[in-house]
N, C-alpha and C positions, 0 to 999 in steps of 0.2 A: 508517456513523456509529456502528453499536453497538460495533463493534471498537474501533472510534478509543476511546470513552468507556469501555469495560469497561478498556481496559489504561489510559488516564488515572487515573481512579477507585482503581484496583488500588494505581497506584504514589503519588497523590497530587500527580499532575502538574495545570496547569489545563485546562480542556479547547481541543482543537485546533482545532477546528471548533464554532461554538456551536449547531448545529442540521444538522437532515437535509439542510435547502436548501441552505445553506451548502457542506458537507461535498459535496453532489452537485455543486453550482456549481466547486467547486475541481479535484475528482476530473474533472469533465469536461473543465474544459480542457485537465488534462493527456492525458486520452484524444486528442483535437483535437492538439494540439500535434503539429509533423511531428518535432523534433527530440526526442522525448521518448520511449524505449523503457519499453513495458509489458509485464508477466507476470502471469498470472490462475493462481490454483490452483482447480481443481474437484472436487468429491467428490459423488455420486449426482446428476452432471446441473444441478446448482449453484453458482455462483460464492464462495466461501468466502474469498479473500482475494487481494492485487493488490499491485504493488512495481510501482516507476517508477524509473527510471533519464534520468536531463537528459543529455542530450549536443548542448547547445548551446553550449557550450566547450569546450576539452583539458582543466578539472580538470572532472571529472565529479561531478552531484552525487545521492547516491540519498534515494528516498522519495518520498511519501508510503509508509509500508509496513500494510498491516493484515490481519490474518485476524478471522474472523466469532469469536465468543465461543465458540459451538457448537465451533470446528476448531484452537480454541488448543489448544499440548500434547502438541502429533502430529507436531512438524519443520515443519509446511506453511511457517510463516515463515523458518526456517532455507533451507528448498529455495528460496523465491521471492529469498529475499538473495543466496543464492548463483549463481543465476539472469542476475543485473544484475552480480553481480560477475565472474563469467565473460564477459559481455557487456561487460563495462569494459575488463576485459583486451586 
């Protein structure tokens, strides 16, 4: 949730999610979902950010994508796009 809001915020977007429950309720079904590839980046034992990839049809669709506030800055969201995008391929 804090990722989602810190870059909302940043760019002056409205917010994506309007709360943590929300934001978990969403992020979870994509976890659940069988046709939906995910990617987790981690750094000291911690989950820091996650990209989803749909492949529930032939046009593929990416996102939700977020890194933690803390690990923006570093590529980690570069790498996790790239990730799903090699995966689409």
């Amino acid at each position: 949730y804090e990722g989602f809001r810190a870059v909302n915020e940043r760019y002056g977007f409205p917010l994506l999610f309007p709360s943590v429950d929300v934001a978990t309720q969403r992020v979870g079904g994509f976890i659940r979902h069988p046709s939906i590839f995910a990617v987790v980046a981690e750094a000291h034992g911690r989950i820091v950010g996650f990209n989803f990839l749909s492949e529930r049809d032939p046009i593929r669709a990416v996102g939700p994508i977020v890194v933690d506030p803390s690990a923006q800055g570093h590529g980690t969201g570069r790498r996790l796009m790239e990730a799903v995008l090699e995966r689409a391929r």
